[in-house]
C-alpha positions as CSV (number, residue, x, y, z in Angstrom):
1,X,159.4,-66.5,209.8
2,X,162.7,-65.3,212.0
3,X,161.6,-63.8,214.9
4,X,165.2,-61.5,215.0
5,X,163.5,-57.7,214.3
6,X,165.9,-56.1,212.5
7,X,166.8,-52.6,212.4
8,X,165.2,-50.9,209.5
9,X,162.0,-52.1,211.2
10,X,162.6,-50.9,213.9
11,X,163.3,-48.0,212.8
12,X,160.3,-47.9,210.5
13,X,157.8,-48.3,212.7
14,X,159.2,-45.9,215.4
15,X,159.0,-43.2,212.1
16,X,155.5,-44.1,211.6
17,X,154.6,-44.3,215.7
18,X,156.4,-40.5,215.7
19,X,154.2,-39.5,212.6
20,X,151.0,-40.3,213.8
21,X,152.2,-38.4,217.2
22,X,153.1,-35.4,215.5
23,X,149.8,-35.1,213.2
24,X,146.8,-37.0,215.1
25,X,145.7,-33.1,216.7
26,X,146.0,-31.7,213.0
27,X,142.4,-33.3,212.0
28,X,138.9,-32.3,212.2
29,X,135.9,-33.8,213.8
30,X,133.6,-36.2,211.6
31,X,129.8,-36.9,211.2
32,X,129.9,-40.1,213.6
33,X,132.6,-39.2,216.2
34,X,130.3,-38.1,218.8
35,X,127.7,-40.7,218.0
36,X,130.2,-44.0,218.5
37,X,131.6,-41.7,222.1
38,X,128.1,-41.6,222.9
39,X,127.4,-45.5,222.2
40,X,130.6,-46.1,224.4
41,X,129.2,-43.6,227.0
42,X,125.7,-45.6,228.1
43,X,127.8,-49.0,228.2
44,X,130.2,-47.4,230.7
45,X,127.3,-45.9,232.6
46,X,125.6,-49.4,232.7
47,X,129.0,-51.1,233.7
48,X,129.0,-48.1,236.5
49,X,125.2,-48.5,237.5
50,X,125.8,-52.5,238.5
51,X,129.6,-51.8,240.0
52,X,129.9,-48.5,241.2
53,X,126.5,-46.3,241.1
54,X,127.8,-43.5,243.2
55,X,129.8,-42.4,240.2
56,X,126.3,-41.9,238.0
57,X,125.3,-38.5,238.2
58,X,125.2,-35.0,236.4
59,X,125.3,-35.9,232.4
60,X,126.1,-39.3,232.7
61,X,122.9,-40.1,235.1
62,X,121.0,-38.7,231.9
63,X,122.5,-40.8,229.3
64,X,119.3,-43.8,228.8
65,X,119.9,-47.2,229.4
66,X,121.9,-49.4,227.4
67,X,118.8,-52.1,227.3
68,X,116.9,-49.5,225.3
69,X,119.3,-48.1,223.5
70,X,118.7,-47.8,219.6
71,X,122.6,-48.4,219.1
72,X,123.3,-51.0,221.7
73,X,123.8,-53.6,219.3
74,X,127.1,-51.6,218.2
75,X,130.3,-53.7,219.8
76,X,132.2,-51.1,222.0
77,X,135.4,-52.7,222.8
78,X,137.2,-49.7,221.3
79,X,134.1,-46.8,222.9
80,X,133.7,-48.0,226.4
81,X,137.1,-48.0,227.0
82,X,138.1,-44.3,225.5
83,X,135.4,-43.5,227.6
84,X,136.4,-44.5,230.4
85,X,140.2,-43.4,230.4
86,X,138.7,-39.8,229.3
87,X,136.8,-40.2,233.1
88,X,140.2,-41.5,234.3
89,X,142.0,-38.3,232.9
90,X,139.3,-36.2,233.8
91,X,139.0,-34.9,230.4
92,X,135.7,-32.4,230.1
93,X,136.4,-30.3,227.3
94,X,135.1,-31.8,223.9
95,X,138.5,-30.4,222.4
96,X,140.6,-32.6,224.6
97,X,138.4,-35.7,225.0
98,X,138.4,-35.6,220.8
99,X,142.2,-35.1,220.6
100,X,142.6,-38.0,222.9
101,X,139.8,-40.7,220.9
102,X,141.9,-39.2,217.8
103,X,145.3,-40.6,219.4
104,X,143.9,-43.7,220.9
105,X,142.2,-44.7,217.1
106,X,145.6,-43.6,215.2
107,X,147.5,-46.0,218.5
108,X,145.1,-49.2,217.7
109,X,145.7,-48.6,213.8
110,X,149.0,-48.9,214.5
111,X,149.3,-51.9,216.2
112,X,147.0,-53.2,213.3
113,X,149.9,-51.9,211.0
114,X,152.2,-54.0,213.1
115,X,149.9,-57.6,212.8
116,X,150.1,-56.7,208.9
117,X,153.7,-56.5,208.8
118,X,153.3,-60.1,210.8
119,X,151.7,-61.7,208.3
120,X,153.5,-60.4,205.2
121,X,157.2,-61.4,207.2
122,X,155.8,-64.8,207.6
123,X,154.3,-65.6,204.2
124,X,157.1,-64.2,202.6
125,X,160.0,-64.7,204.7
126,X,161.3,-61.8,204.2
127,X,161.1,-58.6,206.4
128,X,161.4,-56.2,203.4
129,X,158.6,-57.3,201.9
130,X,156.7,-57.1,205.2
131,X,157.7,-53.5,205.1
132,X,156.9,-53.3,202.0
133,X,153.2,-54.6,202.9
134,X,153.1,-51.9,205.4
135,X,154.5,-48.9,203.6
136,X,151.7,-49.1,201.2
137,X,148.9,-49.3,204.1
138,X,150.8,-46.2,205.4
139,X,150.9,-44.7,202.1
140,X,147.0,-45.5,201.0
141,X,145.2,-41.7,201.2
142,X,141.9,-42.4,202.8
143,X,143.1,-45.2,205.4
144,X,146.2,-43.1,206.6
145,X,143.8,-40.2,207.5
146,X,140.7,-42.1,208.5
147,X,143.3,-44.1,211.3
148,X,143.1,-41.1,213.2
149,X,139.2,-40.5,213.4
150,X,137.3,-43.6,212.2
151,X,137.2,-45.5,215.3
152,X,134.9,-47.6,213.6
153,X,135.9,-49.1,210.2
154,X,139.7,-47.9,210.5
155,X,139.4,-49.1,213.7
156,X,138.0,-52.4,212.8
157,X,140.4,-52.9,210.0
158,X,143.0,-52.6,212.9
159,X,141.3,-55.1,214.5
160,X,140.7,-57.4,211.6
161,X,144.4,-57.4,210.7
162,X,145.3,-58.2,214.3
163,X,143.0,-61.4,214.2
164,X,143.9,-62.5,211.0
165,X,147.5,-62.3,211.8
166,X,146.8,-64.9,214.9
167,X,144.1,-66.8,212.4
168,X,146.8,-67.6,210.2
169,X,149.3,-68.8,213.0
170,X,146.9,-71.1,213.9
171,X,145.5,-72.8,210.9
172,X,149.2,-73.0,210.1
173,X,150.2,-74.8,213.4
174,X,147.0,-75.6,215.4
175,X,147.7,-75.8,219.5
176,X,146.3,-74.6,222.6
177,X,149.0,-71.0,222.4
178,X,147.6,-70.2,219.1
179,X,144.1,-70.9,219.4
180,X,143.5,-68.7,222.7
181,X,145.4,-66.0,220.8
182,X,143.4,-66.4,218.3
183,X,140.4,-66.5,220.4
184,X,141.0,-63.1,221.9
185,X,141.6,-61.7,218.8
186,X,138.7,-62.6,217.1
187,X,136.7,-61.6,220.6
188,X,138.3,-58.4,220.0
189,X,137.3,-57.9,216.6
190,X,134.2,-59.1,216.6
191,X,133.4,-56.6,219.1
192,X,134.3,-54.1,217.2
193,X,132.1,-55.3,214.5
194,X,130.2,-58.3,214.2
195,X,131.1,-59.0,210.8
196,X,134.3,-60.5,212.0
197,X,132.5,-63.7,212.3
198,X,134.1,-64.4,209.0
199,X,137.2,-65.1,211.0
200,X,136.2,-67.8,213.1
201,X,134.3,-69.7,210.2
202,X,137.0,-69.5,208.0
203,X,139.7,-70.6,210.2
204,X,137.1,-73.6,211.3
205,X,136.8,-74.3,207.7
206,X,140.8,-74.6,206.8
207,X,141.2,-76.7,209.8
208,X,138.8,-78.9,208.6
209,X,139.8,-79.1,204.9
210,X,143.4,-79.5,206.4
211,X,141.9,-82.9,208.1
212,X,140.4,-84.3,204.9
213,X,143.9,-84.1,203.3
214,X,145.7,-85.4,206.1
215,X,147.7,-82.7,206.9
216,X,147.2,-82.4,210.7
217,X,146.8,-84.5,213.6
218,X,143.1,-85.3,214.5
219,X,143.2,-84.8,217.7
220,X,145.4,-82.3,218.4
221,X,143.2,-80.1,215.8
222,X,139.9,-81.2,217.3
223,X,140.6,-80.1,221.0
224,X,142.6,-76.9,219.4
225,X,139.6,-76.3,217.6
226,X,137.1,-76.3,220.4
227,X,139.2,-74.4,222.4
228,X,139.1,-71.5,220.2
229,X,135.9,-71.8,219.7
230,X,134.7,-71.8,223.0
231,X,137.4,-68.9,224.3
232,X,136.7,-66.8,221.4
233,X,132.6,-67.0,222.5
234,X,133.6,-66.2,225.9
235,X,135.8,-63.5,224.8
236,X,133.3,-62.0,222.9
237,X,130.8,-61.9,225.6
238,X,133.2,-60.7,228.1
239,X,134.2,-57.8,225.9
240,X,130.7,-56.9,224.8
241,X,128.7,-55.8,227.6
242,X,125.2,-55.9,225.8
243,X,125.4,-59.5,225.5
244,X,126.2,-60.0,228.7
245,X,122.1,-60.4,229.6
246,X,121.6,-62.9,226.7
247,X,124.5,-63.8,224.7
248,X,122.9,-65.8,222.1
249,X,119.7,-64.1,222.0
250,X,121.4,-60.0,221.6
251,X,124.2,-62.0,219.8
252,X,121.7,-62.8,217.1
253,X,120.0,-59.9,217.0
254,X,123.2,-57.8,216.0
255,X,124.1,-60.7,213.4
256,X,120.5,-59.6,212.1
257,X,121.1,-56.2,212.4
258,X,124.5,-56.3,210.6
259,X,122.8,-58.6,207.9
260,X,119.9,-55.5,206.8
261,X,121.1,-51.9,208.5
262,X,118.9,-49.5,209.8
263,X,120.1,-46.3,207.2
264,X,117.3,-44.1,205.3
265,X,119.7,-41.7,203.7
266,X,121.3,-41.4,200.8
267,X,124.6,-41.1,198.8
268,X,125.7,-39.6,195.7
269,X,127.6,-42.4,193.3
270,X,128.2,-41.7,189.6
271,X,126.5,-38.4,189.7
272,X,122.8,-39.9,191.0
273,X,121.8,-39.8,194.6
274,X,121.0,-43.6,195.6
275,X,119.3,-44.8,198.5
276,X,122.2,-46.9,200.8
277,X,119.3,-49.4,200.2
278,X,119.3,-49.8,196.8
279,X,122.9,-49.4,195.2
280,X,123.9,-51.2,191.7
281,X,126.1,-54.1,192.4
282,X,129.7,-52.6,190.9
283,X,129.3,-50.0,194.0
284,X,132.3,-51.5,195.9
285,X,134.4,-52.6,192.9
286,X,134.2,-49.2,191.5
287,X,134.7,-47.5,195.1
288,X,137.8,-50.1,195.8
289,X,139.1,-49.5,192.2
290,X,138.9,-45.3,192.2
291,X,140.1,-44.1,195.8
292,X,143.4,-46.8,196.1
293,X,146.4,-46.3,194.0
294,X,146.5,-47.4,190.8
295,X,149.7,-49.4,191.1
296,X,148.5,-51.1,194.2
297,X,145.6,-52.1,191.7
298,X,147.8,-53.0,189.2
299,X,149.8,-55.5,191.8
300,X,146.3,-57.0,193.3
301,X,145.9,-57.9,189.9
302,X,149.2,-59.5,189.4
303,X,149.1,-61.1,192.3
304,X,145.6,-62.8,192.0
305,X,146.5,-64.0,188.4
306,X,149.6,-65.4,190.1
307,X,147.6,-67.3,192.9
308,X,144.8,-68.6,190.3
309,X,147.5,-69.6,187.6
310,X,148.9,-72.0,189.9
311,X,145.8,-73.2,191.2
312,X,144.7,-73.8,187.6
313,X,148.1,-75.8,186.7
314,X,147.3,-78.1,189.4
315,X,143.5,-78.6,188.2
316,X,142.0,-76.4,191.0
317,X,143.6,-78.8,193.6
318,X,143.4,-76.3,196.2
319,X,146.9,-75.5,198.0
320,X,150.0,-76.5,198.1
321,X,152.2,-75.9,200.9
322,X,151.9,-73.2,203.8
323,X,152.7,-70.3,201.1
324,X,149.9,-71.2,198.7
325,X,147.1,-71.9,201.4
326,X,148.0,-68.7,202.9
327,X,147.6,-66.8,199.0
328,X,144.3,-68.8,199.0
329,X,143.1,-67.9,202.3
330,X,144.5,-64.0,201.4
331,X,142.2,-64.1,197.9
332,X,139.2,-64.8,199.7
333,X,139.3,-62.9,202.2
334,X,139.0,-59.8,200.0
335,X,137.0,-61.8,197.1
336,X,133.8,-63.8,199.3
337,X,133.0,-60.4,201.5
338,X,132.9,-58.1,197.9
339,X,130.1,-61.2,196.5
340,X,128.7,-61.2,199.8
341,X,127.3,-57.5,199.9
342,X,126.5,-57.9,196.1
343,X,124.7,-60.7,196.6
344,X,123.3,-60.0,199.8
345,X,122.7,-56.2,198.3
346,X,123.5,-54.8,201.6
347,X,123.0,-51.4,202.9
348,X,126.0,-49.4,202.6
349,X,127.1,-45.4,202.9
350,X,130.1,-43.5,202.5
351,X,132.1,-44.6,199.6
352,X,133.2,-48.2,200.9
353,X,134.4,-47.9,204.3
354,X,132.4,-51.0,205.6
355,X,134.6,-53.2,203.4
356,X,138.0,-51.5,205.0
357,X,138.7,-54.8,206.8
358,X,139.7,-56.5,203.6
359,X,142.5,-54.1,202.8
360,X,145.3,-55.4,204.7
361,X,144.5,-59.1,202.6
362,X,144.3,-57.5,199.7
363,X,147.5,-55.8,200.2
364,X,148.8,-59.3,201.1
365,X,148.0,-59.9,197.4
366,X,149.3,-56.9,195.9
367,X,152.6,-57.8,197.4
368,X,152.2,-61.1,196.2
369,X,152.0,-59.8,192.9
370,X,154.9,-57.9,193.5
371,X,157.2,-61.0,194.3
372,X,155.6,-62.9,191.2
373,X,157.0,-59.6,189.1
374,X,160.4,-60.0,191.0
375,X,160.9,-63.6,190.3
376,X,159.6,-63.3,186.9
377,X,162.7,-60.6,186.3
378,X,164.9,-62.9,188.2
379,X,167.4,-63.3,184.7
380,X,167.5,-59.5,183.9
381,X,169.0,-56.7,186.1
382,X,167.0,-54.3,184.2
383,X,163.7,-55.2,184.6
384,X,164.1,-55.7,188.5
385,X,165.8,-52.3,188.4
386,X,162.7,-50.8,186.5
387,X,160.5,-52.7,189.3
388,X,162.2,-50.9,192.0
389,X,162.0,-47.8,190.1
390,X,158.4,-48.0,189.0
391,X,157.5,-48.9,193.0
392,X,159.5,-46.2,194.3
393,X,157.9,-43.7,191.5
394,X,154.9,-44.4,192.8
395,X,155.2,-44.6,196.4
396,X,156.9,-41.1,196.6
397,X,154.1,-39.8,194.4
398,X,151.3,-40.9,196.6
399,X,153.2,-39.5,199.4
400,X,153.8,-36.2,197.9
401,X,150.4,-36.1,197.1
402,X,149.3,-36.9,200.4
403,X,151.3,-34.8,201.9
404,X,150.1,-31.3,199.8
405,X,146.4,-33.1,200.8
406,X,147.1,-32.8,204.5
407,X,145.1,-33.1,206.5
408,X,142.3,-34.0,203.7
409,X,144.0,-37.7,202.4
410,X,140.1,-38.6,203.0
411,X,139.1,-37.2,199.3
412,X,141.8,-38.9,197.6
413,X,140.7,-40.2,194.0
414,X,142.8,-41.8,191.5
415,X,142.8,-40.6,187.9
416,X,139.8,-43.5,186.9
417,X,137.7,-41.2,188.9
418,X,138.0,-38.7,186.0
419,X,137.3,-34.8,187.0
420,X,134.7,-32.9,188.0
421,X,134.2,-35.2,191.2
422,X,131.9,-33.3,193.5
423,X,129.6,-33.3,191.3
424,X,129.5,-37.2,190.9
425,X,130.9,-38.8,194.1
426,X,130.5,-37.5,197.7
427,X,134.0,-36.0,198.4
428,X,134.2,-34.7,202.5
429,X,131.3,-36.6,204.1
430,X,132.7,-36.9,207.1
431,X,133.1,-32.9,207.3
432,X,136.4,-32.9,207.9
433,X,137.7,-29.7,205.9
434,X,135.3,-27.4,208.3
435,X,137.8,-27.5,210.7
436,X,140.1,-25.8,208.0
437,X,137.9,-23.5,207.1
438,X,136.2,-22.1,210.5
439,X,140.2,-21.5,211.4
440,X,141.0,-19.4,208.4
441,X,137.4,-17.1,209.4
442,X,138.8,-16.9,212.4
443,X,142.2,-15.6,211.6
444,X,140.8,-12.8,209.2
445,X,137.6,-11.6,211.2
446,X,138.6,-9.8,214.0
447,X,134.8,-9.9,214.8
448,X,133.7,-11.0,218.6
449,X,130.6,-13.1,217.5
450,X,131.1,-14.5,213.6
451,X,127.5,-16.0,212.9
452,X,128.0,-19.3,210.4
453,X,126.0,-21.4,209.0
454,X,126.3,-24.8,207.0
455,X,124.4,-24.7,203.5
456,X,125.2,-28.7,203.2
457,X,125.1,-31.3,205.5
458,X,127.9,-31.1,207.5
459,X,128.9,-31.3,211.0
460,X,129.2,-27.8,211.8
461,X,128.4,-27.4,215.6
462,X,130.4,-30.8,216.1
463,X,134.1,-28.8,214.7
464,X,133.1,-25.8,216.8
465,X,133.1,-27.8,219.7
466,X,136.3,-29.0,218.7
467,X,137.9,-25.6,218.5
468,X,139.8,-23.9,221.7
469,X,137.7,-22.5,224.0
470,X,138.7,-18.6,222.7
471,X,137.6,-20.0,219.5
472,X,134.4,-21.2,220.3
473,X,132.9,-17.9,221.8
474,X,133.2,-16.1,218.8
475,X,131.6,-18.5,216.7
476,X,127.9,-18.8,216.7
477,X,126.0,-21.1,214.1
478,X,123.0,-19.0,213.1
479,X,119.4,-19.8,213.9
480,X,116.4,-20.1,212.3
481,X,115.6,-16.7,209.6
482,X,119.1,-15.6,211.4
483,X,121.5,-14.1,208.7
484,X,124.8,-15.7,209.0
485,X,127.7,-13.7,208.0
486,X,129.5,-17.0,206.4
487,X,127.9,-19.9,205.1
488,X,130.0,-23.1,204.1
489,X,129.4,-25.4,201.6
490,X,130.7,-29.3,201.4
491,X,128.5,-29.8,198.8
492,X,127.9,-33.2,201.0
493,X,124.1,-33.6,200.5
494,X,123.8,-30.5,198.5
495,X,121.4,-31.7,194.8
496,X,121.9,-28.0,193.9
497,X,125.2,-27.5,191.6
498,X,124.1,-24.0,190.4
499,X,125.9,-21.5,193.1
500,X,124.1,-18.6,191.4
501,X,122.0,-18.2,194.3
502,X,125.3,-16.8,196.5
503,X,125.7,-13.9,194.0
504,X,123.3,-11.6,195.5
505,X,124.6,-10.8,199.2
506,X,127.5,-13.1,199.3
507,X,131.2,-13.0,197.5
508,X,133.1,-16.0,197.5
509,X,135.9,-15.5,200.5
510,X,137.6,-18.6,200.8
511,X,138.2,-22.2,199.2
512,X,139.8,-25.5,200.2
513,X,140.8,-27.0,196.6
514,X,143.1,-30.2,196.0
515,X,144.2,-31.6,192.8
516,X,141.7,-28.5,191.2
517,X,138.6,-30.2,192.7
518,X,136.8,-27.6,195.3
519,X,136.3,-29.5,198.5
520,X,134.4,-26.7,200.4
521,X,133.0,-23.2,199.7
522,X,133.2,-20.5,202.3
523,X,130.5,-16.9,201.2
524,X,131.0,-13.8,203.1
525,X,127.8,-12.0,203.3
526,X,128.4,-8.2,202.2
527,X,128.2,-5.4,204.2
């Protein structure tokens, strides 16, 4: 791969840096915001009780120790330190702390963005495919808005991308350079979320396989090997501050944790509520396959046939060259973790946002697919015309859609979702559209104290914490047997469709509807 950045990239990613600059204040709060700030809150005020404890007091000296902590087996490489730079900036209002962990998610997304571009320029040579790789991460609904407020899967993706970029480097050219950056990548990541232990067995794994066939130096892998190893351990304790008492032992117990998580609730899939505990096995494959573009489907398809069709014609002989064990180690990082949740039937919520960190390989593959198709063309001018034509269709309609979305690109569905969505698939479950809707009460109630209430579950107080101060003091959220004068409706959690019950002392006064699905509900109680 040429190292020489040329200047459509860099013009590229300084559009995209400016973008995300320009709209990271335009989004709402969601559901697990202030939980994942909190999780990052009692590891900074354990890192402050053992370095500085004069800086403990007021709210922080009530936060309860990490050791006891029913979330301290969360990674918080991302929490502790947004925490801490809020301290540093001496941020106390919720609206500014929020805007900031909003920025500093959409900032490590980015760079994330960047490590994908890495590792489409060097499989394919070729920096317009790399863009190519990146515009359709930039132009994927639900990831482009979720980069600015997910600081955990979005994040993790990020993170994943950024540690797979350096995996690849060095099972390509194993050394001391590339294992420690690999090792600090995968420290990073794993931190994040411990299911990024994938990365270091894999790369183990390749290096290994690459042995058997002869294809590296012994000992220049082995010691490269046990370097990584060892400094991506010691990066993930470092990082981790939990394990920091007993790496192995709290390192297990998250592995543990990961394997069976703790989640009662519920979600709605196919029209059913079903217990995160006990979803069907084609829950991922049917998330995946309705909330991504269809023609970035259609490629992953292409691409995979592409990858297994010249595996086959060699009689399964694994790869064959750097291109093809990259393809292979691509493919399986987005086929092994989909088995491994069926087969494992793990506990999962909210569509299939725990699976994010596969994306960026299966956009790998989808580009992959896309270079089969041009070479496939290569004798006709008018079929690589129609390719161009057909990608460019496409992109510019998932960006016009996303763009009449704004700031809602989290409910995206493609058209195998069919209609009539809210009443089979949770749509705004991160609670995002409240945001929308308590701004457009505001601007047409001149009222000093407008009494709300949320008839779904949804985040309510959370987004009027978010709101400017003037904001906040006319908005109350209504108490127990307290008439509200607007009630709001997600519909996330609600298992009553019939909305008969708002026609005596309510009208309908206001409704957030994309692509002619209602998102949320707003009832003005008459006078």
């Amino acid at each position: 791969m040429s190292r020489r950045l040329h200047l459509p990239v860099i013009l590229f990613f300084a559009a995209l840096l400016a973008l995300g600059l320009a709209v990271h204040r335009d989004y709402g709060i969601s559901w697990d915001e202030p939980f994942q700030r909190f999780t990052g809150a009692v590891t900074v005020k354990h890192l402050a009780e053992k370095f500085a404890p004069s800086l403990v007091s007021g709210e922080a000296a009530r936060l309860p120790a990490l050791a006891g902590y029913i979330d301290r087996d969360h990674g918080t490489a991302f929490e502790a330190p947004a925490v801490a730079l809020e301290a540093l900036l001496g941020l106390t209002d919720k609206r500014d702390i929020f805007m900031l962990r909003h920025l500093l998610t959409f900032l490590v997304c980015f760079a994330g963005a960047i490590a994908l571009y890495g590792l489409a320029a060097r499989r394919f040579s070729d920096w317009r495919l790399g863009l190519l790789a990146v515009l359709l991460l930039a132009l994927s609904p639900r990831l482009f808005a979720e980069s600015f407020y997910n600081s955990k899967d979005a994040v993790f993706m990020a993170a994943f991308a950024i540690a797979l970029n350096t995996a690849t480097a060095f099972v390509l050219s194993p050394g001391i350079r590339t294992a420690l950056l690999h090792a600090v990548a995968t420290g990073f990541a794993i931190d994040i979320r411990i299911m990024a232990v994938i990365l270091p067995a894999a790369s183990i794994a390749i290096l290994a396989l690459r042995l058997v066939r002869g294809e590296l130096a012994v000992q220049r892998t082995v010691v490269a090997g046990a370097v990584y190893l060892a400094v991506a351990f010691a990066a993930a304790v470092a990082m981790w501050v939990w394990l920091w008492a007993d790496p192995v032992g709290n390192f297990l117990e998250a592995f543990a944790s990961m394997a069976k998580f703790r989640y009662p609730g519920d979600t709605l899939y196919r029209g059913a509520h079903i217990l995160g505990t006990e979803l069907p096995w084609h829950y991922i494959p049917v998330w995946l396959s309705i909330t991504t573009p269809p023609f970035y489907l259609a490629l992953f398809v292409v691409g995979t046939t592409a990858i297994l069709w010249r595996l086959a014609a060699r009689g399964w002989r694994l790869w064959q060259g750097d291109e093809e064990l990259q393809d292979l180690f691509f493919l399986g990082l987005v086929v092994l973790p989909v088995l491994a949740v069926i087969v494992l039937q793990s506990v999962l919520y909210g569509g299939w946002r725990h699976l994010y960190f596969i994306y960026p390989a299966f956009l790998l593959v989808a580009v992959r697919g896309w270079l089969w198709l041009w070479n496939t063309a290569s004798t006709s001018r008018v079929l690589r015309a129609g390719l161009v034509l057909v990608t460019a269709l496409s992109l510019v309609h998932t960006a016009a859609w996303m763009w009449r979305a704004h700031p809602l690109q989290n409910v995206y569905f493609n058209a195998l979702a069919g209609s009539n969505l809210k009443a089979r698939y949770d749509l705004d479950y991160w609670g995002l559209a409240n945001r929308m809707a308590l701004e457009y009460i505001l601007r047409h109630d001149p009222g000093a104290t407008i009494v709300v209430q949320a008839d779904s579950e949804t985040p309510l107080q959370n987004t009027i914490d978010m709101l400017t101060p003037a904001e906040r003091q006319r908005l109350k959220v209504a108490g127990d047997g307290e008439p509200a004068a607007y009630v709001l409706n997600n519909y996330h959690g609600f298992k009553e469709p019939d909305l008969s019950r708002y026609q005596v002392g309510y009208d309908l006064f206001y409704e957030i509807v994309i692509d002619g699905e209602v998102i949320l509900s707003v009832f003005k109680r008459r006078a």
